[in-house]
C-alpha positions as CSV (number, residue, x, y, z in Angstrom):
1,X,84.3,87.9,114.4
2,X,86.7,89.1,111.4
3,X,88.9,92.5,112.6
4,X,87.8,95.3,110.4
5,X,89.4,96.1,107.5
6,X,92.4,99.2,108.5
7,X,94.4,101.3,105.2
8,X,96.9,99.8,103.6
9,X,99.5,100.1,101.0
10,X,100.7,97.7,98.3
11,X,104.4,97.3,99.4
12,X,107.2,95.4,97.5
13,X,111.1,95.4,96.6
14,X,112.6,96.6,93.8
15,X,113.7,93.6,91.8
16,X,117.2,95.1,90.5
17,X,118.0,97.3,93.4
18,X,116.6,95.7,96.5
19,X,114.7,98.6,98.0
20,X,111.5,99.2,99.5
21,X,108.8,100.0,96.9
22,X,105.5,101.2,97.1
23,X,102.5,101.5,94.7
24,X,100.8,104.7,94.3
25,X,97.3,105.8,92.7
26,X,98.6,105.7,89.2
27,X,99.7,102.4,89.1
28,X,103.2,103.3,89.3
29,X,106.3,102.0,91.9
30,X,107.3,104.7,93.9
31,X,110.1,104.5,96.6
32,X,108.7,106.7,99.7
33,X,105.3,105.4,101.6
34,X,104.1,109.3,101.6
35,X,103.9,109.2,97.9
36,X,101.9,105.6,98.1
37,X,98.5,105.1,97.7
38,X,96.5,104.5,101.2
39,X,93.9,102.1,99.9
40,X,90.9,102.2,102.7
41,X,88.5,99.7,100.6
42,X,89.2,96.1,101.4
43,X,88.1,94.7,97.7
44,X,90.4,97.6,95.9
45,X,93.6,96.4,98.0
46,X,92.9,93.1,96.9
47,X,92.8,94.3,93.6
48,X,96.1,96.2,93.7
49,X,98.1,93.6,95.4
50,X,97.0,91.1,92.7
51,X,98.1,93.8,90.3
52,X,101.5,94.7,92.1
53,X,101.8,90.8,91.4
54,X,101.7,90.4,87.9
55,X,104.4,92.8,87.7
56,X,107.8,90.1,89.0
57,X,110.4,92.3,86.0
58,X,109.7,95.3,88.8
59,X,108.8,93.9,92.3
60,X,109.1,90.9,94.2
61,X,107.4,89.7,97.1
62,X,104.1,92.4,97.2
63,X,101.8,92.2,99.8
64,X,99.4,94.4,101.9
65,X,101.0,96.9,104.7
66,X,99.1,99.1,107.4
67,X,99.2,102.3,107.6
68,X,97.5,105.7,107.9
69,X,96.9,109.0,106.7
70,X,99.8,111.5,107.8
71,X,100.0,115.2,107.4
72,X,102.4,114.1,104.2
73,X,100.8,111.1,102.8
74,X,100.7,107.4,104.6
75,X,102.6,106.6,107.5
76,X,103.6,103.4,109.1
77,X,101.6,101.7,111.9
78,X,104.1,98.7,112.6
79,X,107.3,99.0,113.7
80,X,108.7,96.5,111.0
81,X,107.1,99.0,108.2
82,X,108.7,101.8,109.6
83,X,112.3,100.2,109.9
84,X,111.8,99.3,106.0
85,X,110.5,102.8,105.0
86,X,113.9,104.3,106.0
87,X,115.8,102.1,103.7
88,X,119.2,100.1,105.1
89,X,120.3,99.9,108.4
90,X,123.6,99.0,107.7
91,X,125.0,102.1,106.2
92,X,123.8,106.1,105.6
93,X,123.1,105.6,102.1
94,X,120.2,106.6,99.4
95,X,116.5,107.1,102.0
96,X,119.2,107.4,105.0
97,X,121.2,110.0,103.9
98,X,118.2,112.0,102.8
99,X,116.6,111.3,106.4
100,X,120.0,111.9,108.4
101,X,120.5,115.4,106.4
102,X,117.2,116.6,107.4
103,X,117.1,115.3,110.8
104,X,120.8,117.7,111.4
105,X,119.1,120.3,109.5
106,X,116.2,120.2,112.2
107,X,118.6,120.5,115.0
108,X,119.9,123.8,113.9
C-alpha cells in the first residue's frame, strides 16, 4: 500500500551562491522555508518541482522536501531539512548569524 501523500516544499540551491532555496506561492526563490510554499496536493507538488526544474540559471538540484505548517510558515520534519534551513555549519555567516543573534537576544 503507497504511504499517503505528507506537505512538502520545492527545495533547491542557489546556483551562484550555493545556499538553500525554496519556492514560494508566487513562483518565486525565496531563501527561508517559513516564506515557502507548503504544497499539501500530491499532483500540484509534482507540478512545481517540474517547474523549479526548468529553471537550472537559478537552482540546481530541486526536489520535494517534508514539512509542515508552523506558527510562522513551514517547518522541517527531517533532521537533514532542518540542518540545511539554517544555512552553513562551518562558520556564523548569512542564516546563522541571523539565527545566533536572535537566539542571544532570547536569552536576555
Amino acid at each position: 500500500m503507497p504511504r499517503p501523500f505528507t506537505p512538502k516544499v520545492v527545495t533547491a540551491n542557489d546556483l551562484v551562491e550555493g545556499d538553500v532555496i525554496y519556492l514560494n506561492r508566487n513562483g518565486a526563490w525565496v531563501r527561508d522555508m517559513c516564506m515557502a510554499w507548503l504544497i499539501e496536493d500530491e499532483a500540484e507538488a509534482v507540478a512545481q518541482l517540474a517547474l523549479a526544474e526548468t529553471q537550472p540559471e537559478i537552482a540546481v538540484g530541486a526536489y520535494l522536501a517534508d514539512a509542515k505548517a508552523g506558527p510562522n510558515g513551514p517547518v522541517p520534519t527531517h533532521f537533514r531539512e532542518a540542518f540545511r534551513a539554517k544555512g552553513p555549519s562551518n562558520r556564523f555567516h548569512g542564516k546563522q548569524i541571523n539565527t545566533a543573534r536572535t537566539e542571544a537576544a532570547a536569552h536576555v
